[in-house]
C-alpha positions, 0 to 999 in steps of 0.5 A, a space after each residue: 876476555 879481557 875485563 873493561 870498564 867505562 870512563 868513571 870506573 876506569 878513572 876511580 880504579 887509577 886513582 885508588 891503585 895511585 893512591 895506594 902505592 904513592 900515599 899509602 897513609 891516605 889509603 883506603 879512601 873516603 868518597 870525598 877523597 877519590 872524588 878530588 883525586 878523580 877531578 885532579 887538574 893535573 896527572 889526569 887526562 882528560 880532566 873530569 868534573 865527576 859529582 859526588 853522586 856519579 863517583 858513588 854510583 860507579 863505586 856500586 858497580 864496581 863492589 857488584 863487579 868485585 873491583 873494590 872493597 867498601 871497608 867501614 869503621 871510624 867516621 867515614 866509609 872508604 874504598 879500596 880496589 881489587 885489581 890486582 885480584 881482578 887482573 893478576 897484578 903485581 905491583 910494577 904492572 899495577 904502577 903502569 896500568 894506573 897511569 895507563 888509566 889516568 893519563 892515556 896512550 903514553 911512550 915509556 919514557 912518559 910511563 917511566 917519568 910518570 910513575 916514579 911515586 908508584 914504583 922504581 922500574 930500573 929503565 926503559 927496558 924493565 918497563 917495555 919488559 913488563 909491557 909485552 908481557 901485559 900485552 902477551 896474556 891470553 886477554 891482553 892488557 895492554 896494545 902497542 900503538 904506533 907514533 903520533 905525530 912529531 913523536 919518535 917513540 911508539 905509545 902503549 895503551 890499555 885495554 880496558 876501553 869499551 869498543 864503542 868509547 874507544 876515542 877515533 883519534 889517540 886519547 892524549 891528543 884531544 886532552 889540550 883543549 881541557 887542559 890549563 895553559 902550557 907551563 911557564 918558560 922556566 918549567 920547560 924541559 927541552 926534551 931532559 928525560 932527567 929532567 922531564 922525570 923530576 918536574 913529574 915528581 914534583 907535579 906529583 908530591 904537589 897534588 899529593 898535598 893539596 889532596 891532603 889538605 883538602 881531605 883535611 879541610 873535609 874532615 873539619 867541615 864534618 866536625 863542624 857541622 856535628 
């Protein structure tokens, strides 16, 4: 039987397995971190305004559930996951399992682009490799889905939905309501792979800073108020 998760867990498992392989310094994270890093406005579909109280109270399930391990000691408490115990992961799987859960249904080009940070998968193949096997296991992981609309690649999506939340119509498709308007002229891509992948880097490394500065910010608001 294949494990599942609700909405706000799967988006904290995504964001604390994202955070280990691409910021391994910030990891394990305090509450207010994996707060911002779940309401990130971009790399997330669809975006979430999560309160502080909602994210610690799926933390909870999840600890009571063993997906994540409080770990205390300095000022703050932080979290860490155990999907790879959970799941039988290794790292590669982990990778695109994290951006399954963060971003939705996705070709392998977009898994390819998107988790460069995570993990360097050597091409296309070694990513639909990883991605049978995920959906070959006894409780399968992951499924193939078939093309959406203008689009000439087949997507792959996870598996750790809830039949009743799985949405009626591919989850990417409804993200562009919520989402900040299209990048300007000069970031377009025009279907570049090469350059499809290094604009999702940079994306990457940009939200990375701006959690670091903000997990900065925090902790000299806490200092101050001592």
């Amino acid at each position: 039987m294949t494990e599942t998760l609700d909405r706000t867990q799967r988006r904290i498992i995504g964001v604390l397995i994202e955070k280990q392989l691409a910021t391994p310094d910030q990891y394990p994270l305090t509450l207010n971190a994996l707060q911002l890093g779940c309401n990130q406005k971009t790399s997330r579909e669809p975006v979430l305004s999560l309160e502080n109280f909602e994210v610690e109270g799926a933390l909870r399930s999840l600890q009571l559930e063993g997906w994540v391990i409080q770990r205390t000691g300095g000022r703050a408490t932080r979290w860490g996951h155990r999907a790879h115990e959970k799941l039988a992961l290794e790292k590669p799987d982990l990778a695109l399992m994290a951006v399954l859960m963060l971003r939705g249904a996705q070709t392998t080009s977009e898994l390819k682009a998107r988790t460069e940070r995570l993990h360097a998968f050597t091409g296309l193949d070694a990513i639909e490799a990883h991605l049978r096997a995920l959906a070959e296991r006894p409780a399968p992981l992951v499924r193939r889905l078939g093309r959406s609309p203008g689009e000439r690649a087949e997507r792959w999506e996870h598996l750790l939905t809830p039949e009743d939340e799985a949405p009626a119509v591919p989850e990417r498709a409804t993200v562009f309501e919520s989402q900040p308007a299209a990048r300007p002229a000069t970031f377009q891509t025009s279907g570049d792979p090469e350059l499809e992948t290094r604009v999702e880097q940079l994306e990457g490394e940009v939200d990375d800073l701006k959690e670091q500065l903000r997990t900065l910010q925090i902790r000299v608001e806490e200092l101050e108020s001592r």
